[in-house]
GUTIFI-216566 format. One record per residue (C-alpha): x, y negated, z; residue in three letters. Coordinates in steps of 0.25 Angstrom, whole numbers, plus 2048, in hexadecimal, padded with zeros to 3 digits. Last residue first. Example, Ala and Ser with C-alpha at 12.3 -4.5 7.8 and 13.67 -1.06 7.14 Angstrom:
2
83780481DSER
83181281FALA
REM end
This chain:
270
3022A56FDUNK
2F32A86FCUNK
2EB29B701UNK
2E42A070EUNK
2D72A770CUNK
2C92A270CUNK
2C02AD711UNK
2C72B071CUNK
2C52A1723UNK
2D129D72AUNK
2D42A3738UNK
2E129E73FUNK
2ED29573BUNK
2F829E738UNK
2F629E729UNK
2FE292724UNK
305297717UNK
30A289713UNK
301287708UNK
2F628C70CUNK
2F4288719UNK
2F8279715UNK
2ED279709UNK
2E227E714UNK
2E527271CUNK
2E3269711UNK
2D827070DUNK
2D226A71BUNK
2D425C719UNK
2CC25F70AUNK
2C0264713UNK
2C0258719UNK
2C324E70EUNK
2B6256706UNK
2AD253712UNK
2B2245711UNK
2AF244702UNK
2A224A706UNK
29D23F710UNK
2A0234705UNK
29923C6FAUNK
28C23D700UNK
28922C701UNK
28F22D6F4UNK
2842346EEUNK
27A22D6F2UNK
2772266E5UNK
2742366E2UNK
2682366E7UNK
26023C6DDUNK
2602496E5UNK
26524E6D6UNK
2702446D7UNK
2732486E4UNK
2772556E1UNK
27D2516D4UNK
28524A6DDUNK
2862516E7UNK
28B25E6DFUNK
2972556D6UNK
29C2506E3UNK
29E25F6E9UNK
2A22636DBUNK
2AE2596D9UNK
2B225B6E9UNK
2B326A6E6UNK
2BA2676D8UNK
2C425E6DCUNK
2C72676EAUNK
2C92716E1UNK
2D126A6D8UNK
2DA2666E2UNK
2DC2736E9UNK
2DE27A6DBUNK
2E92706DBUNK
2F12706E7UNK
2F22816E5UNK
2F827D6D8UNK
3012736E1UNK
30527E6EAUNK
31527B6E8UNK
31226D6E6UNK
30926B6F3UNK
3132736FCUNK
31F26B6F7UNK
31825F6F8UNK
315263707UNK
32226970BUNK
32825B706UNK
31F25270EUNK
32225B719UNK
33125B717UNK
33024A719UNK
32524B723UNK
32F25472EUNK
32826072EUNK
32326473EUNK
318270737UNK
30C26C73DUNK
30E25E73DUNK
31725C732UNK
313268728UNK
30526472BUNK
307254728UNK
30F25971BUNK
305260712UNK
2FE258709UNK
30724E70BUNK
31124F6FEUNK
3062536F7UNK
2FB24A6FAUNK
3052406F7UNK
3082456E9UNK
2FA2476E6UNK
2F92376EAUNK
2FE2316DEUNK
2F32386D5UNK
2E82336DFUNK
2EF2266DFUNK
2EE2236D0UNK
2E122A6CEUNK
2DB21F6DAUNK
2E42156D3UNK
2DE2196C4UNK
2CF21A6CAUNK
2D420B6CFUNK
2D72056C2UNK
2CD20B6B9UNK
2C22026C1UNK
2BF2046D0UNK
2C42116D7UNK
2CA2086E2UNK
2BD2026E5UNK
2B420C6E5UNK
2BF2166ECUNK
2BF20C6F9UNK
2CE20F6FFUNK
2D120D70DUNK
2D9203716UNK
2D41F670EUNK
2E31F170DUNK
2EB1FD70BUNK
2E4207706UNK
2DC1FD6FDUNK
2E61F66F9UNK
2EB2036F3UNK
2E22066ECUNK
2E11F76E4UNK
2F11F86E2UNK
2EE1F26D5UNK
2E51FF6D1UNK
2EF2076C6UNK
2FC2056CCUNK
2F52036DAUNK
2F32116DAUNK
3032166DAUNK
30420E6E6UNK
2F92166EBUNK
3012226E9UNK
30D21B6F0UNK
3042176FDUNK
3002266FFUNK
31022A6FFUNK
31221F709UNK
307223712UNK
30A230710UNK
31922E714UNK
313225720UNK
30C232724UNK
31623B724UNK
31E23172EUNK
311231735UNK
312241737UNK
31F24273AUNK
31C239747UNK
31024074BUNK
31924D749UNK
323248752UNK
31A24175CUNK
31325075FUNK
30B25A757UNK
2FD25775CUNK
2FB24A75CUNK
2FF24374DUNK
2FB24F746UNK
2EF25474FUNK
2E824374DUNK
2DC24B745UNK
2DA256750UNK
2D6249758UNK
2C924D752UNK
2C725B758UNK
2C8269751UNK
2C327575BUNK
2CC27F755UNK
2C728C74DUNK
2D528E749UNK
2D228A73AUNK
2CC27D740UNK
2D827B747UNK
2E127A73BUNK
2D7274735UNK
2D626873EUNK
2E6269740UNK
2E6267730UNK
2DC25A732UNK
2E525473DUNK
2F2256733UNK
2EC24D72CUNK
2EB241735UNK
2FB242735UNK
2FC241726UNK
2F2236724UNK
2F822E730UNK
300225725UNK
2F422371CUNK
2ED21D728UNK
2F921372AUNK
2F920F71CUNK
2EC20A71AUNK
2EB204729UNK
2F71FE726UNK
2F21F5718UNK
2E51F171FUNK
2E01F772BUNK
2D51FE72AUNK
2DC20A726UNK
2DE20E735UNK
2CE20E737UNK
2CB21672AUNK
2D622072DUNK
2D022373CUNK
2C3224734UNK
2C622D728UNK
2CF235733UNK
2C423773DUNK
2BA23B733UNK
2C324572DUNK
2C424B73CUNK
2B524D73EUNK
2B4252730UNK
2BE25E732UNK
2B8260741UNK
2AA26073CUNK
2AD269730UNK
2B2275736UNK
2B1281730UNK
2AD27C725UNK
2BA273722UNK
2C2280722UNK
2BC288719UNK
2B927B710UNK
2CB279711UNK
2CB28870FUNK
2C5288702UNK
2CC27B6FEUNK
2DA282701UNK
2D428F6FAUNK
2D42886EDUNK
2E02826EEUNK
2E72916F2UNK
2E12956E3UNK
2ED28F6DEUNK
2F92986E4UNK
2FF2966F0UNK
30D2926F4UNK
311293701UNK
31828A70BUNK
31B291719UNK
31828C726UNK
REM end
């Protein structure tokens, strides 16, 4: 493993190879999206523990979607429990890292929405921990909650940072959490222009993809359909965002050893 630093462009190619590699397996990818949303819908159930417990496995359950890719890349039959590889396939130790990485996310995740409730009255946060998910209707309700949802969005880059990369470099790479929060952040900050044209590409693809339905729709003149079209794209979106993720950890730590990628969509330039 080595940590490079790669020039803007690379955050372009990172959502070029993410598509690359969704479209070459799209069934697997969806099928294991599906199994988190649900396993994650039945844990947060339960009010207040259920919130926080499914925040916790969010690191681990992650690892599952870059073992996916992984073995996608490989031209690897890719099965569901592929999802659970963090927590079964590198032994107790790594489990165990693994949820203390997790209760530092959930903690870190709590703290953003700590900052929310200064604008909402703690509304979002009620709603992770008593209603076991978040209805963006509701919280998006009046000034107030736009300004929480902004609030907490803004609070949570420098989650998304300091996590972005840890659960690979502790399963895959036997990092002690601590040191792989650090790598992480160190990573994103010393890529951060990279980070950027990564987010406003993903921006403006998501932008135009919902911009083109709807006027699509519109023309159709069944445009008060629109959401019922939306819902399955955001997950399509989610999917393919799961496997820029891997992409990011290719480039930026120099990760080139893992079988065939597509020619016409090189690796980021170091």
């Amino acid at each position: 493993m080595q940590l490079l630093e790669v020039p803007p462009k690379s955050g372009y190619v990172w959502l070029r190879q993410g598509i690359w590699l969704f479209r070459k397996n799209p069934l697997a990818i969806m099928t294991l999206l599906f199994a988190y949303l649900f396993g994650m819908l039945v844990i947060s159930i339960v009010p207040v523990v259920g919130g926080l417990v499914s925040l916790v496995l969010v690191p681990g359950l992650s690892v599952g979607f870059m073992a996916a890719c992984r073995d996608i890349i490989k031209n690897k039959q890719v099965l569901p429990q592929v999802l659970l590889d963090g927590f079964r396939g590198h032994g107790k130790e790594i489990a165990r890292r693994l949820l203390i990485l997790g209760g530092y996310y959930m903690l870190a995740t709590v703290i953003a929405y700590l900052v929310s409730s200064l604008f909402d009255g703690s509304a979002l946060l009620n709603k992770l921990l008593f209603d076991g998910s978040v209805n963006r209707d509701e919280v998006m309700n009046g000034t107030a909650g736009m300004a929480a949802v902004l609030a907490f969005a803004l609070a949570y880059i420098p989650v998304a940072m300091l996590f972005w990369f840890a659960p690979i470099l502790v399963a895959w790479h036997d990092i002690p959490p601590v040191k792989a929060i650090f790598f992480s952040w160190t990573a994103c900050v010393r890529n951060f222009r990279a980070f950027v044209v990564y987010g406003l590409c993903v921006m403006l693809l998501a932008m135009a993809t919902a911009m083109i339905l709807m006027v699509v729709m519109a023309v159709l003149g069944i445009f008060q359909y629109v959401m019922l079209v939306i819902w399955p794209l955001s997950l399509l979106f989610a999917a393919i965002m799961y496997c820029t993720f891997y992409a990011s950890y290719r480039g930026c730590f120099g990760v080139q050893e893992i079988g065939a990628i597509d020619p016409n969509v090189s690796p980021p330039e170091a």
